[in-house]
N, C-alpha and C positions, 0 to 999 in steps of 0.2 A: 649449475644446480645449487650450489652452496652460496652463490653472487642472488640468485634468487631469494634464498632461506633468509638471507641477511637482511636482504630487502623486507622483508616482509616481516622479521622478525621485529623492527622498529616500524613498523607501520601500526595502523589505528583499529585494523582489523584482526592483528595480531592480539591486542591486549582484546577482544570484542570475545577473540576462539579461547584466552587463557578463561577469562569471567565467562564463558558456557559452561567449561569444564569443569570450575570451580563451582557455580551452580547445581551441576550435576550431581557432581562426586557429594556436596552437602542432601541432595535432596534424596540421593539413594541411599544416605545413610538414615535419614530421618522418616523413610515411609519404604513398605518395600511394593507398594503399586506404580512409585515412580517409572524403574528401567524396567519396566514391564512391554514389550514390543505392543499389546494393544495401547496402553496410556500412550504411547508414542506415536502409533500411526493414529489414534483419533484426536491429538496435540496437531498433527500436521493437518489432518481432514479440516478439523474446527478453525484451524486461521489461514486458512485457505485463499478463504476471500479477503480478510484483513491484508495477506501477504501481498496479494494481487493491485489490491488499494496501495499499496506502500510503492509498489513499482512502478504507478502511476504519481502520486506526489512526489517520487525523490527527480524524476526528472522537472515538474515544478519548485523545485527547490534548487536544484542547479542550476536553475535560470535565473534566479532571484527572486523569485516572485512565491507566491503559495495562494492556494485556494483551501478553504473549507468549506466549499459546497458541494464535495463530491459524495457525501451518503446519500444526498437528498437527490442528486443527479442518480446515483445508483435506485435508489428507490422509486423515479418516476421511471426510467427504463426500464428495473422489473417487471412495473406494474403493467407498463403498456405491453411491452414481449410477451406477458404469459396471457395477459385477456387478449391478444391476437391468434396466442396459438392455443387457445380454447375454443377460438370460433372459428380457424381455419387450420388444415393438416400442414404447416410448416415446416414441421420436424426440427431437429437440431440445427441447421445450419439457419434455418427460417427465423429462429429463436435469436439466436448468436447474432442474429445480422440487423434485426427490428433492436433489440436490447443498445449493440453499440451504435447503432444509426443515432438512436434518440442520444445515448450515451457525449457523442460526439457534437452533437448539434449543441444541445447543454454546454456543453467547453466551451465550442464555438462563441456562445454567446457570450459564455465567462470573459473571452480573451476582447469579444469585439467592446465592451461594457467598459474594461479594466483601460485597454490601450484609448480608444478614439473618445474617452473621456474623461481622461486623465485620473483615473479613480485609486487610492492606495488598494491594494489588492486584498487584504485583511477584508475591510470593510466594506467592499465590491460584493465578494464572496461570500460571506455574512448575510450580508442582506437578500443575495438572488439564493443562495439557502434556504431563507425564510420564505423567499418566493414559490422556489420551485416545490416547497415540502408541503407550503399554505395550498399551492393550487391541485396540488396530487389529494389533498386531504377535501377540497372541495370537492373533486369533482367524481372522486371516489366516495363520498360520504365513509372516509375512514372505515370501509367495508374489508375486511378480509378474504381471499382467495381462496378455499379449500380443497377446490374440484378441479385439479391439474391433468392434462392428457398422462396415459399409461406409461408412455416412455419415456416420460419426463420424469415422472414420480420414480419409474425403474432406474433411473441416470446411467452414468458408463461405469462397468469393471471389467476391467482388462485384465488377466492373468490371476486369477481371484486361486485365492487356496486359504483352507479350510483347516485352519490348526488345531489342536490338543485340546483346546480349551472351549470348542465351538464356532470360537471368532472368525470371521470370513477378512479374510487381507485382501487387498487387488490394489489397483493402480485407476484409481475411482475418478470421477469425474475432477473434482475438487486438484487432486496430485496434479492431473492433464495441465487444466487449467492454468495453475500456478507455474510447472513449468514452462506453458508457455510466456506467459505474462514477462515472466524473468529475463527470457531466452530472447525475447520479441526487444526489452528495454536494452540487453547487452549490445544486440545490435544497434542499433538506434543511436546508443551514444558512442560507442565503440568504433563503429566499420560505415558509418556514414558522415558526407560534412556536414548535416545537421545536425549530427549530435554534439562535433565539435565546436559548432556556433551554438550550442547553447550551456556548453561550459562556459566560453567567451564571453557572453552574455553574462552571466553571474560573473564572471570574474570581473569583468572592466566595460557594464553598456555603455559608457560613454565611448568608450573609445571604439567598441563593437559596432558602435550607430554613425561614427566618422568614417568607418572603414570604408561602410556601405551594406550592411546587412540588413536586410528588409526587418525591419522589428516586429512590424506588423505581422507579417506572415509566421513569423519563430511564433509570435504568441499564440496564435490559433493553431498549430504545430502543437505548440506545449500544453495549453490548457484542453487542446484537441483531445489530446493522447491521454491524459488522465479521465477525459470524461469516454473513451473508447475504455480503458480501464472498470473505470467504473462500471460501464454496462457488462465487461466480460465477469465481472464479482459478482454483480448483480442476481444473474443467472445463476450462477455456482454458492450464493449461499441460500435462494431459495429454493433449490435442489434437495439441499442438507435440511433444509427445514423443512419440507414439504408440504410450504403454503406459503402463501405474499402475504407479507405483512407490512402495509404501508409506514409504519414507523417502527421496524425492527432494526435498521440502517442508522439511524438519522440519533446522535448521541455519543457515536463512536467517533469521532473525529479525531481528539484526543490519542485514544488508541493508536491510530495509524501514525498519526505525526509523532508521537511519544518513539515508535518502533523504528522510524525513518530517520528522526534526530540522531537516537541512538548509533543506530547505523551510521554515521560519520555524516551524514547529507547537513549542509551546515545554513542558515536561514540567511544568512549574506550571501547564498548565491556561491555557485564558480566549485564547490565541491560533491563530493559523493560519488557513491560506487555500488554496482550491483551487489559483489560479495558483500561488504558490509551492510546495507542494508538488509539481506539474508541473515546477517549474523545479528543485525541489531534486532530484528523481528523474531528469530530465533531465543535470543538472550530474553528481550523481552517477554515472549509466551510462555519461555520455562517458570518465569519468578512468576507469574501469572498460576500458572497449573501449580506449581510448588506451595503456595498457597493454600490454593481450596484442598490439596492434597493432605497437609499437613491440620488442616483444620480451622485453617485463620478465615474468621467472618468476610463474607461478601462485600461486605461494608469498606474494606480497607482494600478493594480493588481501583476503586478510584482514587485515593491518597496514593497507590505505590504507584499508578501512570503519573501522577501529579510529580512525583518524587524522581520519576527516572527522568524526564521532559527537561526539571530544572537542571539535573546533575548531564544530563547531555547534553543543552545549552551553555553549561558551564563550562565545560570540558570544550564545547566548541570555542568559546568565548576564550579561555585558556593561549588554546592554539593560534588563534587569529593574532592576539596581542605578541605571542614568542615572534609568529612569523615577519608582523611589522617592526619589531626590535632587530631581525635580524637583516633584514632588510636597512633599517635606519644605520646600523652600526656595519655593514656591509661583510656581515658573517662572520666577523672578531669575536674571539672569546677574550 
């Protein structure tokens, strides 16, 4: 237990849990709606889907590659899942299943784009972004979704109670969701050899593609799994909102990647971790909500994702350099 604590207490998610608490403790002196249990469970509701997107990029990020076309892949999933299940009784799993179908195929496409034509991944992504969000916006004539089936608009609450103050608590669709999302990535990279071939993959593809590891197939795997991601957010933030809005997605990209960096997932590939990406999305949402709490314009949401992106890359950037010195000098002090 103590060989554990120690471990941990120099690790990267250690300093991720001290700067939550320090956050905290600052933001509960400074407003007193912050430690309030509703600010807190509609803190988790509201990045819900952000959190879910994060779960899906950090394993594109341990592979070394990264996409940013996943809102627009989230927003054409939406759009198709809920005009299928306004014209036929699907139900939730109907929903879940058309959403990451399209969800996945998108990836798919990302990964077949990225690999079998040698494309940098940035600027792959980028462009079939502008694609997939130009063609949703075509052919939807940028129309809105108002008129959702009954049970959709009702979403799921599980164990719901009904506090002091009127607020109804429960374990909402959104909460579901995300833990699975999380649950589904622990596995994945944890307790399967895919997932360990695509740490491998970020750490050293050269050597990963000598071994003999199908590269091809990791990519459609990896870019797969994020655009299966995407479509599970998908669903779960136009829940919360109760209407499709083809360009309510497509802007956040930042966002997610700002929460995932932070999180330790490092843009050379070969690093990151569930917990910390919890804690970095976590850390992130609080300086977020601490914000508009305390009073600071809307305006300066965008400068502070701006600001934490660079200081996470930093910090990565930091680390990488120690660890090639220790390396070169063969762990002498």
């Amino acid at each position: 237990m103590l060989k554990a604590f120690a471990r941990f207490r120099h690790s990267y998610e250690f300093w991720l849990l001290a700067g939550i608490l320090v956050v905290a403790v600052v933001l509960s002196v400074m407003t007193d709606t912050f430690l309030t249990l509703e600010n807190l469970f509609d803190l988790l509701t509201e990045n819900a889907y952000v959190g879910i997107l994060c779960a899906g990029l950090m394993v594109v990020l341990i592979s070394g590659g990264i996409d940013i076309s996943f809102t627009a892949t989230a927003s054409v999933a939406q759009y198709i899942a809920l005009t299928v299940a306004n014209a036929f009784p699907i139900g939730w799993l109907g929903v879940f299943l058309v959403a990451c179908a399209v969800g996945t195929t998108l990836g798919t496409i990302n990964a077949v784009v990225i690999y079998r034509f040698r494309m940098v991944a940035i600027i792959a992504t980028i462009a079939l972004l502008n694609v997939y969000f130009g063609l949703l916006i075509v052919f939807s004539g940028g129309s809105w979704i108002y008129k959702l089936p009954d049970w959709y608009m009702n979403g799921v609450n599980w164990f719901a109670v009904t506090g002091a103050n009127g607020y109804t608590y429960s374990l909402n669709l959104q909460i579901i969701v995300l833990i699975f999302a999380f649950g589904c990535t622990w596995l994945l990279l944890r307790r399967t050899s895919i997932g360990r071939q695509i740490y491998a993959v970020g750490g050293n593809p050269d050597a990963a593609q000598r071994i003999g590891f199908n590269m091809f197939a990791l990519s459609i795997v990896i870019y797969g799994y994020l655009g299966l991601m995407a479509g599970l957010a998908s669903i779960v933030q136009a829940q919360l909102a109760q209407t499709v809005m083809p360009n309510a997605l497509v802007g956040r990209e930042l966002d997610v990647l700002a929460a995932v960096v932070l999180g330790g997932s490092s843009l050379n590939g070969g690093s990151g971790s569930v917990l910390g990406t919890i804690l970095g999305l976590t850390l992130f949402a609080l300086m977020r909500n601490g914000l508009v709490l305390v009073g600071v314009s809307s305006y300066w949401l965008q400068a502070v994702t701006g600001i934490v992106l660079i200081a996470a890359m930093s910090i990565t950037a930091i680390q990488v350099r120690r660890a090639q010195l220790v390396r070169r000098t063969g762990g002498a002090k």
